[in-house]
N, C-alpha and C positions, 0 to 999 in steps of 0.2 A: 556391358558384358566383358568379364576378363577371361584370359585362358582358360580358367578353370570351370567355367560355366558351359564351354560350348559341348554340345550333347555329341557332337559327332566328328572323326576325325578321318584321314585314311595315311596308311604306312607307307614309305614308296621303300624296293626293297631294301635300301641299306638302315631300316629301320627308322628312318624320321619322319616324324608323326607332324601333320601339318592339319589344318582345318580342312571342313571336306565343302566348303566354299571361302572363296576368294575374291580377288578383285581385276577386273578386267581393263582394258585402256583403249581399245579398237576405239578409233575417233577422237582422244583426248590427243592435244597439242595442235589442233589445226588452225584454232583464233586463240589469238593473243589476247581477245576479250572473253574469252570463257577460262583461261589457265586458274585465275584465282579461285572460281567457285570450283573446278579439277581437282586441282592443291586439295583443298579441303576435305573436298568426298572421300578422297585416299587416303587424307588421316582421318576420317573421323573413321573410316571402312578398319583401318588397324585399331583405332582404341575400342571399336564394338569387335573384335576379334577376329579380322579378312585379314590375316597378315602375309597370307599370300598374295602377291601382284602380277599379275602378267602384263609384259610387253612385248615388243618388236620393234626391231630397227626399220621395219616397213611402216609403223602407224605412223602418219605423218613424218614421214621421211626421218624419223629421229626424234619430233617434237613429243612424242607419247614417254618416250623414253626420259626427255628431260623438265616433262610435269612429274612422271613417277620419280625420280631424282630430287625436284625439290621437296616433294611428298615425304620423302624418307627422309631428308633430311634430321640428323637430329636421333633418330629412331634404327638406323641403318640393321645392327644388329635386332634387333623386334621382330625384320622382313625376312618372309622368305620369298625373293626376288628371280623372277621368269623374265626371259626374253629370248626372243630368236632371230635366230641368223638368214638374210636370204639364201635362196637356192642357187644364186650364181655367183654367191661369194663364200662358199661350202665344200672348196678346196683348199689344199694345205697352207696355199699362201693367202688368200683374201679372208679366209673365217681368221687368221691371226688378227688380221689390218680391221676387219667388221666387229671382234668381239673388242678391241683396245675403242674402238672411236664408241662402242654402245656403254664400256664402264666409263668414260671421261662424261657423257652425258647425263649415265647416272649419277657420276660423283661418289663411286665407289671403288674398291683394288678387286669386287670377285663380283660375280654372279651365279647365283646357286645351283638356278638349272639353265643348260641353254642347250635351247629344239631347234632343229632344221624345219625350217617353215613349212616345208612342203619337199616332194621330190621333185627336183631338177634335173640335169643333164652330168653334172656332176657325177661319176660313181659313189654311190654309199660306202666301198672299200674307204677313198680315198676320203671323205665327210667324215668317216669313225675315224681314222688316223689324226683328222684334226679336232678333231672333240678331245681325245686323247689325250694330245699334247698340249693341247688349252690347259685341261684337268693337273697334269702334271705342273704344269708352272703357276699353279693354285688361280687361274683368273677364272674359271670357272671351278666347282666343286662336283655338278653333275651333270646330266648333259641327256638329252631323248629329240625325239623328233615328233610332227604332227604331220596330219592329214596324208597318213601310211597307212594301204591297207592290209591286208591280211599276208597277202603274197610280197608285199616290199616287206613289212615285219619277219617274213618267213628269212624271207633274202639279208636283212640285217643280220636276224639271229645268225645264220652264218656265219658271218664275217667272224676272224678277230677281232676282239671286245665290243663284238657286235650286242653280247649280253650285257652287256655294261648299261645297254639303253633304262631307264630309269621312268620313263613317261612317254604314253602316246597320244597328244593332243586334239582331240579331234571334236566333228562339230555334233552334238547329242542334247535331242530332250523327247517331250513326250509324241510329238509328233513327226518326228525323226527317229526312227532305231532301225535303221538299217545296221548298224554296228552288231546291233544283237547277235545278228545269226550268226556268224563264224568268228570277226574279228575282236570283238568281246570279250567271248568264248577261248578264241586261243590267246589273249594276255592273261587272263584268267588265269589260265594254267601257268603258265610262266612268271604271274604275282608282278605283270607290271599293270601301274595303275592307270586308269585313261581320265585326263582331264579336258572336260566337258566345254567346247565355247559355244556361246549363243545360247546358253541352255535356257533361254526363253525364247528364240528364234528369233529368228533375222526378218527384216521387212517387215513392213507394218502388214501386209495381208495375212502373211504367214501367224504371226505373232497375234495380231485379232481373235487366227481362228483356234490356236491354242489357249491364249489366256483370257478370252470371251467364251468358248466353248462352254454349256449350259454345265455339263457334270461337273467342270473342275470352276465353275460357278458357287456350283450349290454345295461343293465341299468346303468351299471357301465360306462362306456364307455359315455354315452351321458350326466350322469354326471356328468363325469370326477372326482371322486370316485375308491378307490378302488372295488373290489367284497366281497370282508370281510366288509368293510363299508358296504354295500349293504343288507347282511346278517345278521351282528348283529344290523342293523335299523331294519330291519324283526321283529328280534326275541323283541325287544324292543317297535313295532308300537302301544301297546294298552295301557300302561300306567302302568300295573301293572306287569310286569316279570322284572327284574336283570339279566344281562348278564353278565356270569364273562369268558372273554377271560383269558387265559393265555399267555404272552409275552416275550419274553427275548429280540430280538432284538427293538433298540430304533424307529423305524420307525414304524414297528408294532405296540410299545406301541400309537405314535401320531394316529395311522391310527383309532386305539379302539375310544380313547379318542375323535376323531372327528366326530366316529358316533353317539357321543350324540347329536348332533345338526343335524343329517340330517333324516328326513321325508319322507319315502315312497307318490307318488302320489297315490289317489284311482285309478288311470288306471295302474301304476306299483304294485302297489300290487293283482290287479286281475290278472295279468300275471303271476306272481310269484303263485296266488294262480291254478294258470293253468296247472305249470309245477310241483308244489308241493302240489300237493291236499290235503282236511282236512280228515282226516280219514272215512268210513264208518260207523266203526262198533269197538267196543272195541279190543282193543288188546293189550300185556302182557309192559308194563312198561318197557322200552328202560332204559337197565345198563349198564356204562362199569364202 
């Protein structure tokens, strides 16, 4: 599949248009005996068109980072390259020292986007001042945060160049939408995009009861689809969330890359919204 095949895309606001799945890393770099078959998934994940990559200087302490580096290799420009900063190093002076030691691992002078993993103790004032100055001295180009909910978003938007946020990464699929009720809704409006981790969920219980669940079975089935297809079309049907699966084996990576092109019907997606209903009523921000 090349760029021009993928059916679906989503804009983040300064207008760049990226695939509306991608590629995750949670796990990659922890044995030295899985890196090669890593490597691979990540390029084959960019030549069927996941040219987006997520990482973190948290996945194996840095090792995620320096599989997705030799990944790129070669290709560096092709990538639109994610990673994020811990929350105790999200001050003016340590996100300098954190963002220089995750480009020397990548093997790169920039990183496209770079999130605040999560919120810490840090003030968000002072975490946007350093996103900032990162941006200015070109080593990053954009810059958002994860696993913020509605009222820290609220509290960024404040800030100076608190608008400047560009992505809010958080954990969504079919069996998870808590996100739905409020904090969705207010990115929504404000046109920042949320990209999606886990969006086949986490744990093998959880994940079971998603991608064995009998309906998103027999959608799969009729067709002829996997049920991970099925699911990450889900979490992708409205145009503005990023799915980032993580993959190591090669069949998985095609099976990601192919749900760029397939579309939920409106009578399959009310089914699905039948079995996985949209939230009531607020509830606390789904972490792992």
């Amino acid at each position: 599949m090349n760029q021009d095949q993928i059916a679906r895309t989503v804009q983040l606001p300064d207008g760049t248009t990226l695939p509306a799945i991608g590629q995750g890393t949670w796990y990659m770099g922890e044995k030295d005996s899985s890196r090669t078959k890593e490597v691979r998934a990540l390029r084959d994940g960019i030549e069927l068109g996941m040219t987006l990559i997520d990482t973190a200087e948290m996945y194996a302490e840095g090792g995620a980072e320096e599989v997705t580096g030799e990944a790129i290799e070669g290709c560096r420009d092709d990538v639109f390259l994610v990673s994020k900063v811990y929350p105790h190093h999200a001050d003016r002076q340590q996100m300098i020292t954190a963002c220089e030691n995750s480009l020397q691992r990548l093997g790169t002078d920039r990183i496209d986007l770079y999130l605040l993993h999560w919120r810490g103790r840090v003030p968000l004032e002072e975490t946007v001042e350093a996103m900032e100055q990162l941006k200015q001295a070109g080593k990053i180009l954009r810059w958002g945060v994860s696993n913020l909910d509605t009222d820290d978003m609220q509290e960024l938007w404040n800030l100076p160049g608190g608008k400047h946020c560009a992505v809010n990464q958080v954990l969504y699929h079919a069996a998870s939408r808590g996100i739905e009720y409020d904090l969705l809704p207010w990115l929504r409006e404000r046109h920042v995009p949320v990209m999606a981790y886990c969006p086949l969920a986490q744990g093998g219980r959880l994940r079971k009861e998603l991608l064995e669940h009998p309906v998103i079975q027999e959608i799969a089935e009729a067709r002829n689809v996997t049920t991970s297809q099925i699911a990450l079309s889900w979490v992708i049907r409205e145009g503005d969330v990023i799915a980032i699966p993580k993959a190591v084996q090669l069949e998985h990576v095609a099976d990601n890359a192919a749900a760029m092109n397939l579309v939920l019907t409106p009578e399959e997606e009310a089914r699905l919204n039948e079995v996985f209903p949209a939230p009531q009523r607020k509830v606390p921000l789904d972490i792992v």
